[in-house]
Each structure stands twice: as structure tokens, then as C-alpha cells.
PLY file of the C-alpha trace (Angstrom):
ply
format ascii 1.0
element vertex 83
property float x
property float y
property float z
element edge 82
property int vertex1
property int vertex2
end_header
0.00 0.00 0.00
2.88 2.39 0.58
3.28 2.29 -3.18
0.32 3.63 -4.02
0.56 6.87 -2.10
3.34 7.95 -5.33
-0.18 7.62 -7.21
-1.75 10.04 -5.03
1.57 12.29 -5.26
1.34 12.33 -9.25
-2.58 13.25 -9.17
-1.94 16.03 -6.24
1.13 17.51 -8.19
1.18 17.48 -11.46
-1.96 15.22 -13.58
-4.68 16.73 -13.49
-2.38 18.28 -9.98
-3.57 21.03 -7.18
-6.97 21.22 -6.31
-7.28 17.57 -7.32
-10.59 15.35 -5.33
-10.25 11.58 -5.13
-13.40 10.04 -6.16
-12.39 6.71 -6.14
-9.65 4.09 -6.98
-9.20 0.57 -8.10
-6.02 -1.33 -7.27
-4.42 -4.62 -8.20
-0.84 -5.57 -6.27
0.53 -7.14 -9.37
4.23 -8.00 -8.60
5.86 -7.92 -4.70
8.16 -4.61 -4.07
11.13 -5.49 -2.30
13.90 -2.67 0.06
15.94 -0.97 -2.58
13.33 -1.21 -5.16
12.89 2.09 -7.23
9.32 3.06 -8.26
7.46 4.72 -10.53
4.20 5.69 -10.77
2.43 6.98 -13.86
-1.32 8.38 -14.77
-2.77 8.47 -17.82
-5.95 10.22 -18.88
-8.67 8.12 -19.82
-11.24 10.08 -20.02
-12.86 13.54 -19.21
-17.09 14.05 -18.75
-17.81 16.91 -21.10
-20.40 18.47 -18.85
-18.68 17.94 -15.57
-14.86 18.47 -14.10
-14.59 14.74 -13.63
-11.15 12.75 -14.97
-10.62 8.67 -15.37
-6.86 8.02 -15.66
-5.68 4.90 -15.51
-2.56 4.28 -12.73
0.21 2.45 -12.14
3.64 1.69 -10.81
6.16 -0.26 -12.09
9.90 -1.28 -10.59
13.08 -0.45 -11.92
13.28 -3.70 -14.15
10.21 -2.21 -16.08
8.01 -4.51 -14.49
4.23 -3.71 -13.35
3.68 -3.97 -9.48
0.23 -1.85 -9.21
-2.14 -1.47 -11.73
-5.06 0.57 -11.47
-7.46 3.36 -12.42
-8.41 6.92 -10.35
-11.92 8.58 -10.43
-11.41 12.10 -9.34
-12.88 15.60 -9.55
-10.24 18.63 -10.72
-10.65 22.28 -10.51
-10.57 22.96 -13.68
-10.43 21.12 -16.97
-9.72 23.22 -20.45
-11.64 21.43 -23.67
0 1
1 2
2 3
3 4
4 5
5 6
6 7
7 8
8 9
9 10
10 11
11 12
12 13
13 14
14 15
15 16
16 17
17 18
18 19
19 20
20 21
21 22
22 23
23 24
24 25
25 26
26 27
27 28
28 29
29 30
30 31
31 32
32 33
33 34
34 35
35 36
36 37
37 38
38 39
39 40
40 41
41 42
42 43
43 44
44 45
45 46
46 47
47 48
48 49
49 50
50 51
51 52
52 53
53 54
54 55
55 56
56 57
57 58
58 59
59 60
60 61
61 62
62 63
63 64
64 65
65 66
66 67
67 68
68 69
69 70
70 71
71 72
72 73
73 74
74 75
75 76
76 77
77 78
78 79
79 80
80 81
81 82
């Protein structure tokens, strides 16, 4: 679980980033992370509701040997979107 909060840290900071509300969030623990292991976590937009400021992105982390340990995908409400 201590993964996952560099998921929250991406969506806080910089995609969609400050101002960002968690809706929800879907996990699967793909792979074991081990001491020493370097992570990183990545969002990518799915989709955005036209009439409301509401973004799917899909999440996940993955080791330093390229390998998937989370996979997952965030709900959340942003501040502002620009169409």
C-alpha cells in the first residue's frame, strides 16, 4: 500500500495536480516490491465528462526492471479542466 501513495503524489502535483478530489480508486498488487526497489508511478488520462470536471486516468507503478507492481485506475474531480 505504501506504493500507491506515489499515485496520489502524481494526481496532487502534477496530472490533473492542485486542487485535485479523489473520487475513487481501483487497485491490483501485481508483482511484490522489495527494500531498494525504485518506483514509478504513472497516470494516464482516460477520459474527461464533457459536462462535468470529472477525470478517469488509468494508474500504475512499475519497478526499476520495467516490471508492473500496481495497476489501477483513479476517479477524481479537478478544478478545472480546459476542452
Amino acid at each position: 500500500m505504501l506504493v500507491t501513495g506515489y499515485i496520489s503524489t502524481v494526481l496532487g502535483t502534477i496530472l490533473p495536480g492542485p486542487g485535485t478530489i479523489y473520487l475513487s480508486q481501483s487497485l491490483k498488487f501485481i508483482n511484490p516490491v522489495y527494500i531498494g526497489d525504485t518506483i514509478t508511478a504513472i497516470a494516464e488520462v482516460l477520459n474527461i465528462k464533457e459536462n462535468k470536471p470529472i477525470v478517469t486516468l488509468r494508474t500504475n507503478c512499475i519497478n526499476q526492471n520495467g516490471e508492473t507492481v500496481v495497476e489501477g485506475e483513479a476517479v477524481v474531480l479537478v478544478d478545472y479542466v480546459p476542452m
